[in-house]
Legacy VTK file of the C-alpha trace (Angstrom):
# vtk DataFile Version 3.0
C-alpha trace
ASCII
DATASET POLYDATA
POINTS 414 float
104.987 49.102 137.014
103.890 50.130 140.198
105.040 53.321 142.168
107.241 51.573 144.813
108.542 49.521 141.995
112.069 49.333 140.730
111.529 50.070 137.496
108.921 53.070 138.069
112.166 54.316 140.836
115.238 53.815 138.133
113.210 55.396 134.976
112.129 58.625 137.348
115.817 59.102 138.900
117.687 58.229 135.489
114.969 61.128 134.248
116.201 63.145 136.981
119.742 62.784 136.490
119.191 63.547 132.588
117.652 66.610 133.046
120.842 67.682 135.182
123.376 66.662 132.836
121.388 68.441 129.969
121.527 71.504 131.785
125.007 71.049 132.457
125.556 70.425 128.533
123.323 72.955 127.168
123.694 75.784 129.460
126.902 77.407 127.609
124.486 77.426 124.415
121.946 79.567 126.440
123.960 82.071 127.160
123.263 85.857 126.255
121.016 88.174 126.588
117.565 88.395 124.888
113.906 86.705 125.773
115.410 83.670 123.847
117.776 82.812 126.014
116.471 83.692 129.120
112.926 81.362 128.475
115.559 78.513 127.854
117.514 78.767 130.922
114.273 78.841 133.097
113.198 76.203 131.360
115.954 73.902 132.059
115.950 75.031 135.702
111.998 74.444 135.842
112.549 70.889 134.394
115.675 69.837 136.779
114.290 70.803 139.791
110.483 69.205 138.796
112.050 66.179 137.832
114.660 66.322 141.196
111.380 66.850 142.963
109.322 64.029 141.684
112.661 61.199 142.075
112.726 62.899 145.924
108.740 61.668 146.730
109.561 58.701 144.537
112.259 57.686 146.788
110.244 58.963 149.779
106.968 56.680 148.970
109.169 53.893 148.467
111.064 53.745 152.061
107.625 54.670 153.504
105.102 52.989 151.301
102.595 55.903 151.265
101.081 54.517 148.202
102.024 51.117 147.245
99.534 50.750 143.798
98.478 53.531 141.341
95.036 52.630 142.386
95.907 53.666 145.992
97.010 57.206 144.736
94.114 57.745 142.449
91.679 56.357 144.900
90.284 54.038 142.095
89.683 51.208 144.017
85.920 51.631 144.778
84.846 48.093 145.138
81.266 47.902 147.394
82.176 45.514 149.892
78.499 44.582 152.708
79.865 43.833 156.250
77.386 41.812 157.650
79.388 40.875 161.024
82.177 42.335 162.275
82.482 40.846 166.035
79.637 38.962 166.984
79.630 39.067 170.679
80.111 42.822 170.830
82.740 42.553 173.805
80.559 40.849 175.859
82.611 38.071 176.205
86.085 39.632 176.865
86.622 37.362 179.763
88.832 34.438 178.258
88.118 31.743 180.774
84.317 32.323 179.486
86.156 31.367 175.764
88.075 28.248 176.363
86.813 24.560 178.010
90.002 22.584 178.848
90.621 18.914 179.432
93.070 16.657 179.950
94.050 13.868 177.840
96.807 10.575 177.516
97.654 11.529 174.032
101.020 12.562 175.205
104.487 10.624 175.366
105.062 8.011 178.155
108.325 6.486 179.128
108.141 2.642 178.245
106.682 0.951 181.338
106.164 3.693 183.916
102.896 5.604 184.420
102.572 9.104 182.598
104.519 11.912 184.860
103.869 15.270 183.523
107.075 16.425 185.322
109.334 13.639 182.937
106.556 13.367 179.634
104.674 16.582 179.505
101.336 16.458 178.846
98.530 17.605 176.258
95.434 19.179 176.750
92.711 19.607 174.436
91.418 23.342 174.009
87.323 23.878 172.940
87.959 27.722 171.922
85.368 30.009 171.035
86.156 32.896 168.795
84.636 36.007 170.172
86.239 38.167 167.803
85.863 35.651 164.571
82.680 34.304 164.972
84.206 31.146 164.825
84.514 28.100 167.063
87.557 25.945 167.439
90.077 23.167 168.888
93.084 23.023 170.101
95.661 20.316 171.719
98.100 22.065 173.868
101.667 20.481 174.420
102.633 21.415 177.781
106.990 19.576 178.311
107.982 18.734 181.288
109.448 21.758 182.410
106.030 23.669 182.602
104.961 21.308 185.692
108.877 21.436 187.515
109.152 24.107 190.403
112.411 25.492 188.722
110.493 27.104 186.006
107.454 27.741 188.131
107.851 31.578 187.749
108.877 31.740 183.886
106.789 32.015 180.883
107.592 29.719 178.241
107.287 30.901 174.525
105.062 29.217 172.624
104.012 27.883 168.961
100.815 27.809 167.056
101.167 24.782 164.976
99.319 24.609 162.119
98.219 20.867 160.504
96.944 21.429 156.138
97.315 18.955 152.714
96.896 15.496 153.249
97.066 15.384 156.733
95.050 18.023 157.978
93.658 15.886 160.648
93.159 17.615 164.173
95.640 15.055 166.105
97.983 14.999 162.385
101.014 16.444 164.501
100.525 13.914 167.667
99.748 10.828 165.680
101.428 11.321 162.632
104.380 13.767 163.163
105.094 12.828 166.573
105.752 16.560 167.675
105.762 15.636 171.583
108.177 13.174 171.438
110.857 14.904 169.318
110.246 17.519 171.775
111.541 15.565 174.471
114.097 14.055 172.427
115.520 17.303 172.420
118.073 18.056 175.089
119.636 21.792 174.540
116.426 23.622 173.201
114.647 25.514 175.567
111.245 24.626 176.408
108.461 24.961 174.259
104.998 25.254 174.345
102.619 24.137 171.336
99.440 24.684 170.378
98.453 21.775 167.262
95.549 22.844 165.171
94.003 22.074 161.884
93.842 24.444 159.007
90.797 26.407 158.595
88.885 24.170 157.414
88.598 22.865 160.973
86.884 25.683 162.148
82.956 26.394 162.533
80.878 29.313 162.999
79.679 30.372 166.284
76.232 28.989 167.147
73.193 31.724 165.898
71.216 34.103 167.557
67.411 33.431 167.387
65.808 33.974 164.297
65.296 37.516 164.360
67.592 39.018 167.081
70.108 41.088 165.899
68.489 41.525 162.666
68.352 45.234 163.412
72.013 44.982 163.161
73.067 43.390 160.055
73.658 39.957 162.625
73.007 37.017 160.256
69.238 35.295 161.111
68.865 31.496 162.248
68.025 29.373 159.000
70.811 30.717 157.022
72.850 28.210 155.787
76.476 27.253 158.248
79.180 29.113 156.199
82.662 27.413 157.016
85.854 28.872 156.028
88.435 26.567 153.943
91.793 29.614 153.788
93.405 31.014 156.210
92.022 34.666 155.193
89.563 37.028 156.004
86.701 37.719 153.706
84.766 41.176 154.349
80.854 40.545 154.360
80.876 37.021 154.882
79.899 35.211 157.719
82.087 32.818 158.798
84.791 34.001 156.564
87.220 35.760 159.752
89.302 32.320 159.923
92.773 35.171 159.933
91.089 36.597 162.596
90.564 33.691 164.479
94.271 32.202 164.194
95.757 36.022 164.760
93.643 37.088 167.480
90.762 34.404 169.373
93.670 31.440 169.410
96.303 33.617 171.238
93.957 35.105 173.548
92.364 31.827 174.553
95.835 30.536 174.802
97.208 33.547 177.078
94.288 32.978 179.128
94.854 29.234 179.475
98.496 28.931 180.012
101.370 31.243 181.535
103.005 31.917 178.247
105.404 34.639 176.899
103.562 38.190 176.928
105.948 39.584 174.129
106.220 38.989 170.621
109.491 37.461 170.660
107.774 34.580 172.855
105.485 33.806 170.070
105.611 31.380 166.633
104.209 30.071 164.194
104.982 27.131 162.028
102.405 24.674 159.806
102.819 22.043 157.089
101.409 22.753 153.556
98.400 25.424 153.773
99.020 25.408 157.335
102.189 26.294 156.305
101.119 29.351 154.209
98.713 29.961 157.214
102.089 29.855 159.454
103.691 32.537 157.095
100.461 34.982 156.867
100.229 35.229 160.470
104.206 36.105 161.220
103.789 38.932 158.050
100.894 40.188 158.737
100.870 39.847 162.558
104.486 40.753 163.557
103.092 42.962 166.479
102.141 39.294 167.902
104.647 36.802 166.450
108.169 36.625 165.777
109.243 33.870 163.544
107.742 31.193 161.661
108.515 27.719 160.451
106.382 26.802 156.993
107.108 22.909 155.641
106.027 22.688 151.849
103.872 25.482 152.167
103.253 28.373 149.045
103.989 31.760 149.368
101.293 33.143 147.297
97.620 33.605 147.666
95.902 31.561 149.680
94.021 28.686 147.750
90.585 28.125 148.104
89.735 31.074 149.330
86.755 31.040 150.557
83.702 29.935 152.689
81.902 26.613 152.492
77.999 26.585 152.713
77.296 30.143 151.543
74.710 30.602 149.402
75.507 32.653 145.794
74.864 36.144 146.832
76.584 38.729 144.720
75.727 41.691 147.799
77.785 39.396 149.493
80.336 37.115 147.362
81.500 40.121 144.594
82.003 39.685 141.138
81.758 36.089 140.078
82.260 35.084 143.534
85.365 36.183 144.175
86.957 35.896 147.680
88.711 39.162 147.374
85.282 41.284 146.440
86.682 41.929 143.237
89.092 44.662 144.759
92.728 44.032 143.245
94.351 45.786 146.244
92.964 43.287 148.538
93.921 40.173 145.980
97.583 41.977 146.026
97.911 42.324 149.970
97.574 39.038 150.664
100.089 37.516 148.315
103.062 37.025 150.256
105.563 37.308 147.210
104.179 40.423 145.923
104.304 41.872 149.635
107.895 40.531 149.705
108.956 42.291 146.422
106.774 45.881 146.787
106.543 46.476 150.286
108.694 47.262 153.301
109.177 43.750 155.171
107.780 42.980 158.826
110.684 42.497 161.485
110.319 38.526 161.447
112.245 35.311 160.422
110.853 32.809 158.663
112.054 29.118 157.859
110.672 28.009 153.828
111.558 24.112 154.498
110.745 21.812 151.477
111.254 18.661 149.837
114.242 19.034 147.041
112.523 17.570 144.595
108.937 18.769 145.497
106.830 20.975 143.562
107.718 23.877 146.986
111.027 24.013 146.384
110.800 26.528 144.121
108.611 29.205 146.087
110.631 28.403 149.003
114.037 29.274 147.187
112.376 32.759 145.609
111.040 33.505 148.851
114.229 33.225 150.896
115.865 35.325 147.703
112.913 38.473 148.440
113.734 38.765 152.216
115.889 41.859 153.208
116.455 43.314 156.781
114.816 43.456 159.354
112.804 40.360 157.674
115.190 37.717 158.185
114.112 34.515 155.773
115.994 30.955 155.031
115.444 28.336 153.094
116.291 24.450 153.794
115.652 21.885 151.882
115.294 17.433 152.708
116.241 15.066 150.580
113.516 13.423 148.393
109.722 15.011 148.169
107.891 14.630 151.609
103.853 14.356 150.453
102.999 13.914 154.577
103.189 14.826 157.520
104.665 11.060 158.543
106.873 11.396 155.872
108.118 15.261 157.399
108.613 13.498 160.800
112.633 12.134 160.130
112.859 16.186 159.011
110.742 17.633 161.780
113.827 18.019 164.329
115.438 20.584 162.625
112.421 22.789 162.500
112.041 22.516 166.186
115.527 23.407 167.190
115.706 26.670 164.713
112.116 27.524 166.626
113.240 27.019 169.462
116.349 29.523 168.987
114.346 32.380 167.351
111.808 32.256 169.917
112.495 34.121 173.966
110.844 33.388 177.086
110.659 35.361 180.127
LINES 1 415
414 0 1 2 3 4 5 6 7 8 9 10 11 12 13 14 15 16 17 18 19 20 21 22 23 24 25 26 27 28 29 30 31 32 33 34 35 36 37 38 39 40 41 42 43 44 45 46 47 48 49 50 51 52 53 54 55 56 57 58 59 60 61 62 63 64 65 66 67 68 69 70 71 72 73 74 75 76 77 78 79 80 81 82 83 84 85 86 87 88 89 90 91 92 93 94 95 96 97 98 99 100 101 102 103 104 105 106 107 108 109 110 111 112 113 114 115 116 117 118 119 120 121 122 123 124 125 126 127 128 129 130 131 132 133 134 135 136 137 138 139 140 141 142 143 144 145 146 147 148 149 150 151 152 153 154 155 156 157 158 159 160 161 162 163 164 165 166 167 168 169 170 171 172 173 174 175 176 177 178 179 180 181 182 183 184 185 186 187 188 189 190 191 192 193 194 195 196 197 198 199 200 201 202 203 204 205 206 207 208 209 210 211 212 213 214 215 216 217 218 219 220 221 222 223 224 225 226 227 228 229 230 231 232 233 234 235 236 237 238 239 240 241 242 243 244 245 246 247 248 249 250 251 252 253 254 255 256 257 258 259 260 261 262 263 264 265 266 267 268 269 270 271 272 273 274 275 276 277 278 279 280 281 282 283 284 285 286 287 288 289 290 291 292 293 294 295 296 297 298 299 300 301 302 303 304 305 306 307 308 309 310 311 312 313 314 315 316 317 318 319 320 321 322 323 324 325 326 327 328 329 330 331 332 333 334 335 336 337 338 339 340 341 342 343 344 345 346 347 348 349 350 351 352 353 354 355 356 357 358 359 360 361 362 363 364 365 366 367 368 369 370 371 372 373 374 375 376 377 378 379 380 381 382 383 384 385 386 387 388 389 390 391 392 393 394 395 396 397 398 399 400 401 402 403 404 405 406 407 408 409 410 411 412 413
């Protein structure tokens, strides 16, 4: 029973309104002079307005989540948590054509038996990203339609999506080779323009190359010899290196993508959408990023906390892991905040919309159905759900469509 709760909120208004009604009751039986009397009708003034008070800040904390946990108003959350890196190039590499290495490649549609045109195919480039802020390197391949090379659109900034590959086909070409996002892109006639950025989960990311052994180690920086640490959620982990892989989809993707491309500068230009953990990946980044995107798109992804949370490679270190090597440093504020559901239920939703797509009969369907039941304005959350129990990405490609056309209306260029 937490103190944004419902049931915390009914039990201290019905206590409220019960100490009204008794004073309303029991005030005739007060009457008269004497000490008696008068200690009993300050008394039941004392205890109406306390408990009138207390339902006020109740109601109060919950509109404007002041405290969302007990532990947050006692300040008993003192888990130890050792930052070892926080941003490893220490904004010397703020420039982001110094971040991103692009190149061209013929892994995008061509019309049977002419030569590729990007002005009638599109094309996709391939993205080598480094994460200044994350620590963490990267790839990306960049679907560019048609109507980013025509002169008609020369002066417009297309919105974009961050596409997010996970599961069983978490491969880093899973959405060209397997999905076939670029040509159910051009299949589509009455949807606006689109750009997309296909990644793999975090698992496909790697940690920025060392300093020296030695340099830096004056400032916590993490010494050459240490073992590669490699992320497998889509979280960040305080006082691990190589554990900002949030970081690196929320904040070194979009910047490396701004700075490749002439894309949508507002939020309502930006998406997210990702199959399985890339799904949950899509969903974390729309909830808690909604000052960057606008709407996400999650196929048989969960809702709760992210699985496998943590870094591959890492050493046992219990200055750095927490307790028993938990990804959350043992702090159960930290576990809370990043499970979607229990941010849906207790506190006060981001201004996003979000598509839970899953197989009928898959094991999603469920999450997907509570998930769309939590949302309440100005989150704006639907659920659809395919025939059957996709298990791939091929197998989401008859489905994928759909997704594409409610992105493509949720999302605004400029």
């Amino acid at each position: 029973m937490e103190p944004i709760g419902g049931t915390f909120l009914t039990l201290v208004c019905g206590l409220a309104a019960g100490c009204l009604l008794a004073v309303v009751l029991l005030w005739p039986r007060a009457a008269g002079p004497g000490a008696r009397p008068l200690l009993a009708r300050s008394g039941m003034l004392l205890a109406a307005q306390a408990t009138l008070t207390a339902a006020i800040i109740v109601l109060t904390n919950r509109y404007f989540v002041f405290y969302a946990t007990w532990d947050d108003l006692l300040g008993a959350d003192t888990v130890k948590v050792r930052v070892n890196q926080v941003q490893p190039s220490r904004g010397q590499e703020a420039d982001p054509a110094a971040l991103v290495r692009r190149t061209t490649t013929d892994l995008g549609p061509r019309r049977r038996g002419h030569e590729r045109d990007p002005r009638r195919d599109g094309r996709v480039d391939r993205l080598e990203i480094r994460g200044a802020r994350s620590g963490l390197d990267g790839e990306a391949y960049v679907y560019l339609p048609p109507q980013y090379f025509q002169p008609a659109y020369a002066k417009k900034r297309l919105p974009v999506v961050i596409v997010v590959s996970g599961g069983p086909s978490d491969g880093k070409t899973a959405w060209i080779k397997q999905a076939r996002l670029p040509e159910a892109v051009n299949a589509m006639a009455r949807v606006q323009p689109v750009v997309y950025a296909m990644v793999r989960s975090a698992r496909g990311l790697v940690p920025a190359p060392r300093p020296p052994a030695g340099a830096g180690a004056d400032k916590g920086l993490p010494r050459a010899g240490a073992p590669d640490a490699r992320p497998t959620a889509c979280l960040d982990l305080p006082g691990r290196s190589g554990g900002q892989a949030e970081t690196y989809f929320a904040q070194d993707l979009p910047l490396a993508l701004a700075g490749a491309y002439q894309l949508a500068r507002s939020r309502n230009g930006w998406g997210a959408a990702g199959y399985a953990t890339g799904g949950q990946c899509a969903a974390r980044l729309a909830m808690l990023h909604s000052d960057r995107f606008s709407a996400a798109a999650v196929l048989d992804g969960q809702f709760g906390l992210p699985t496998g949370g943590g870094v591959v490679g890492e050493q046992n270190n219990p200055q750095v892991h927490g307790p028993n090597d938990d990804p959350y440093g043992g702090s159960d504020a930290y576990r809370r905040d990043n499970d979607l559901l229990w941010r849906m239920e207790y506190l006060a939703p981001p201004p996003v919309s979000i598509l839970a797509a899953a197989g009928g009969d898959g094991p999603s369907a469920p999450q997907a159905a509570r998930f769309a039941a939590l949302a309440r304005r100005p989150m704006w959350a639907a659920k659809s759900l395919v025939p059957g129990a996709p298990q791939t990405l091929k197998q989401w490609q008859p489905h994928l469509t759909p997704v594409l056309e409610w992105l493509g209306t949720h999302l605004r260029g400029e």
